[in-house]
Structures are given as C-alpha cells and as structure tokens.
C-alpha positions as CSV (number, residue, x, y, z in Angstrom):
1,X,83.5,21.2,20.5
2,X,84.6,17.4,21.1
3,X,88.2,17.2,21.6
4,X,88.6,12.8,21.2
5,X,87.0,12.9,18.1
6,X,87.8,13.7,14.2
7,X,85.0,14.0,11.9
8,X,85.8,11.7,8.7
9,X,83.3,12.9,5.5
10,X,82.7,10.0,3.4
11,X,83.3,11.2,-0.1
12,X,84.8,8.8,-1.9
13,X,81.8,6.6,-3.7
14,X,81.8,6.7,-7.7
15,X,78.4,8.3,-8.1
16,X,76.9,6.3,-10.7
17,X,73.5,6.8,-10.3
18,X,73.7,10.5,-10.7
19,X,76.3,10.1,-13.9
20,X,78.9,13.0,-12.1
21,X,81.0,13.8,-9.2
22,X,77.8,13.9,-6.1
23,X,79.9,16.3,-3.9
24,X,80.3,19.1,-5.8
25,X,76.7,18.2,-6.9
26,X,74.9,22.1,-5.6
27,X,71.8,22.4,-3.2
28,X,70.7,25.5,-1.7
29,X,73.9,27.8,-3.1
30,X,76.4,25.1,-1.5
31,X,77.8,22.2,-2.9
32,X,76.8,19.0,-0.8
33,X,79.9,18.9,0.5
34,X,80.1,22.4,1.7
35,X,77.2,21.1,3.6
36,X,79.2,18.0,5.1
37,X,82.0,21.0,6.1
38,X,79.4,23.1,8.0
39,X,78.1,20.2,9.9
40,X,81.7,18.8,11.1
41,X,83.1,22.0,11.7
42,X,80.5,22.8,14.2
43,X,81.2,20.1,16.0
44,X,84.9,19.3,15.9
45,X,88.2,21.2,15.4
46,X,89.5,18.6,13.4
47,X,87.4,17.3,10.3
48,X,88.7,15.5,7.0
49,X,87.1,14.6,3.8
50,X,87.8,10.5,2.5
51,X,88.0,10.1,-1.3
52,X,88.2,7.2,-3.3
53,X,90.4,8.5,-5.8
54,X,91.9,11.5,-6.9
55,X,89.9,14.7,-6.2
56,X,89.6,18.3,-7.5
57,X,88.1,19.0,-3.8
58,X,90.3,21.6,-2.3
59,X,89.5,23.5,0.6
60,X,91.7,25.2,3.5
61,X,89.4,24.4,6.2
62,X,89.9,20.1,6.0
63,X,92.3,17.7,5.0
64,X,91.7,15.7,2.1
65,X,92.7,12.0,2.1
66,X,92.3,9.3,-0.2
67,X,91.6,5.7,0.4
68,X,94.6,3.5,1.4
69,X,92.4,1.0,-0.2
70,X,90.5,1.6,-3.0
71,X,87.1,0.2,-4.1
72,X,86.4,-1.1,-1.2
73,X,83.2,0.7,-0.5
74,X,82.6,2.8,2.7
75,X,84.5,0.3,4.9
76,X,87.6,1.4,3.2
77,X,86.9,5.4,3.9
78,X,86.2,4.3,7.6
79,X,89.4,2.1,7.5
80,X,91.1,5.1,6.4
81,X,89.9,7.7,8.7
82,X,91.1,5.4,11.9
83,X,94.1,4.8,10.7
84,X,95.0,8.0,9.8
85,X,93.7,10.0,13.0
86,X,95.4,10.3,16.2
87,X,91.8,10.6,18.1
88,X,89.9,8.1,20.6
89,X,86.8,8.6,18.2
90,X,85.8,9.0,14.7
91,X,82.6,9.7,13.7
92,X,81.9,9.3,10.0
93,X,79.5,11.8,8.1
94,X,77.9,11.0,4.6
95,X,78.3,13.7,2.4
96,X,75.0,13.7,0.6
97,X,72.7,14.1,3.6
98,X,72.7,17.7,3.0
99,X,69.7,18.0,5.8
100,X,71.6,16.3,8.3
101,X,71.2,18.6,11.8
102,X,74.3,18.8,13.9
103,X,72.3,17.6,16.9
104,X,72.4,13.8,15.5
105,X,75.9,13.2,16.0
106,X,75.3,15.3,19.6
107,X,72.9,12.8,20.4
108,X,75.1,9.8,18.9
109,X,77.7,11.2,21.5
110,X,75.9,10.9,24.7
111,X,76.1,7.2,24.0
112,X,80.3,7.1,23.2
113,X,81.2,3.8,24.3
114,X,85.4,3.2,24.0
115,X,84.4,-0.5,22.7
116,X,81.5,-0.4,20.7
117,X,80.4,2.1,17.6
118,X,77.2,3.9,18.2
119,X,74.6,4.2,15.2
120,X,71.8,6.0,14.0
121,X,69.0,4.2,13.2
122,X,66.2,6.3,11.2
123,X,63.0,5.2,10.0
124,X,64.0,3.4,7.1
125,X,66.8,1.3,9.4
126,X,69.9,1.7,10.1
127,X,72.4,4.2,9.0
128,X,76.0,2.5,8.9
129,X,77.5,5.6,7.8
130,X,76.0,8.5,10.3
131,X,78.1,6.6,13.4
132,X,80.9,7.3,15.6
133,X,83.6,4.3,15.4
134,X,86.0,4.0,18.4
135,X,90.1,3.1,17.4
136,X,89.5,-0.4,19.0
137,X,86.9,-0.8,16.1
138,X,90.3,-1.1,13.8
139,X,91.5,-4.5,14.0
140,X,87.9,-6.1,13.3
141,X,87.6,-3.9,10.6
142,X,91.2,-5.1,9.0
143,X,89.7,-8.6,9.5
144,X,86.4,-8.4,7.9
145,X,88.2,-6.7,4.8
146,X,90.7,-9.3,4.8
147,X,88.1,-11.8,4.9
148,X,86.2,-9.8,1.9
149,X,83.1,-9.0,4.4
150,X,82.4,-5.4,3.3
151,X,79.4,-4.6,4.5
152,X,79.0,-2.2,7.1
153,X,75.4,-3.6,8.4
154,X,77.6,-7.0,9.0
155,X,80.8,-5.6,10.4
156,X,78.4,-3.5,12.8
157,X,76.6,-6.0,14.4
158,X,80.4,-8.2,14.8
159,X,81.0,-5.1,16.7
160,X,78.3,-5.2,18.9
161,X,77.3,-1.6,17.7
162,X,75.3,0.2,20.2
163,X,72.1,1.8,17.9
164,X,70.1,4.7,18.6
165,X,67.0,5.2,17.3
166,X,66.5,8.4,16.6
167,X,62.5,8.2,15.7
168,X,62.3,7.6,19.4
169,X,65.1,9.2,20.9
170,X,64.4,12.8,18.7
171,X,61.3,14.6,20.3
172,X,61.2,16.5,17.0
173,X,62.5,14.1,14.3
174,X,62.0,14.4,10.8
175,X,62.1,12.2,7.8
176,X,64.6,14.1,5.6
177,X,67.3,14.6,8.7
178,X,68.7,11.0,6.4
179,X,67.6,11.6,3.3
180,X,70.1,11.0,1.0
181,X,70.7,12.1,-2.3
182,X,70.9,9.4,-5.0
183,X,70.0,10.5,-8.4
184,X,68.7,13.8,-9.7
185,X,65.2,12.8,-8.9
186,X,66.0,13.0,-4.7
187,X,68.2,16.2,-5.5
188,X,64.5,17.5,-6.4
189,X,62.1,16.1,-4.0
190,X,64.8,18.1,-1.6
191,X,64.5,21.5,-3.1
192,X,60.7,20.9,-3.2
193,X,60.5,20.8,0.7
C-alpha cells in the first residue's frame, strides 16, 4: 500500500457513444467500475470515484465526489481529485479499462517525481488518464482551464510529464492492459478474449 497517494477513478464522462451510464455498464459479473474499485483498493487505502454529475453510484468502500466544475472533461475530475485530497500524489484511474493490471500504476510509481506527472504510454500513445499527478501539478492545471486549454495531452507536456512506455518497460505487456471500452462493439471484442 502507498501511503502519499489517493486513487481518483474517473467516472464522470456522459457516455454517449454507448447511449447509457458506462460504469455500471457489466463485464465479467462486475460492473466496470467494480473493476476500477478492485484495482485502487489494492493499491491504496484511500480511493474515490469523480462524477460529472449526479450519481446513483453508491458504495461503502470509496467516496464519491462530483466535479467542482462541470463539463469540463477529464481535466475537471483531475482538478477535483487534487483539490479535494490531502495526499502528495494522485493517481487517476479510468474507469472503463476493465483489464487494467495493478502492476501499471506500480510501475508508474517507481518513477514519482514531486514536480512532474508520470504517464503511461501504451502502444497506441499516450494515456493522459492512467497517470499519477503530484499537488504542485494544481496551479497549472487552474491556469490552462482558465485559459480554456482542456486537453490533457497539452496540459501534460506544459508539465513536463515524465512518460513511461510501457511496451518497453513491461517484459510481458499486452495490448488490452488499455483497452478501453467505448461502445458496445469494444464491450464485445473484450468478452471474446
């Protein structure tokens, strides 16, 4: 268990693609954010779900918080989650990467850097939202929203993000470790591996 760091799932996007709510959307018997909750609580004693808006999630194992700015895309949930935790780190977890393995964010971790975020970077590029973002991230990210720059790829490389590639890094990578799940067609190719 990490003791400076909070695990913030990112749960707040509207889901249009997929025409209903894609965290309570089931794969394997679990909902994918049951499978968010598994991951973070393996690796943190404190882990807390960002929503965009107004949520039937409920759960006694995290703490639900929604978006002190909303429609803002995943900058706001990462805005949120540092402001609201007390922690040196957070490290923010997409919540339809049901395939995620735990030992991504342990490898992201042996690269925590107090002034820089740490990325993934998969095969397809990089992955703004599988990172760990340290508080000193905070004012940059107040300015680029103030200055309407919401993109994470952008507000990354302002930070001088420190990316690890995990095609070379992983011994035993695989493809679907960042597959994420769009539209009813990925939620298929999944359950077909």
């Amino acid at each position: 268990m990490v003791n400076d760091l909070t695990i913030a799932i990112i749960a707040g996007g509207k889901s249009r693609r997929l025409g209903q709510d894609k965290a309570m959307i089931q794969f394997r018997g679990r909902s994918l954010l049951e499978h968010a909750i598994n991951i973070a609580q393996t690796l943190v004693p404190t882990a807390l779900i960002i929503v965009g808006q107004e949520s039937n999630y409920r759960s006694n194992e995290v703490t639900y918080i929604q978006d002190i700015i909303r429609n803002y895309g995943p900058i706001g949930g990462v805005y949120t989650a540092l402001q609201k935790v007390t922690t040196r780190f957070i490290a923010t977890l997409p919540c339809d990467i049901p395939l995620l393995p735990v030992k991504v964010y342990e490898i992201l971790l042996q690269f925590k850097n107090d002034d820089h975020p740490v990325v993934a970077r998969s095969h397809t590029g990089l992955e703004p939202l599988i990172a760990l973002w340290p508080q000193t991230a905070l004012g940059e990210i107040e300015r680029a929203i103030q200055q309407q720059n919401f993109t994470l790829y952008r507000l990354l490389a302002r930070l001088g993000a420190i990316e690890v590639n995990f095609t070379k890094t992983a011994t035993d990578y695989q493809w679907e470790w960042f597959f994420n799940v769009n539209s009813l067609a990925d939620l298929h190719k999944l359950e077909q591996l």
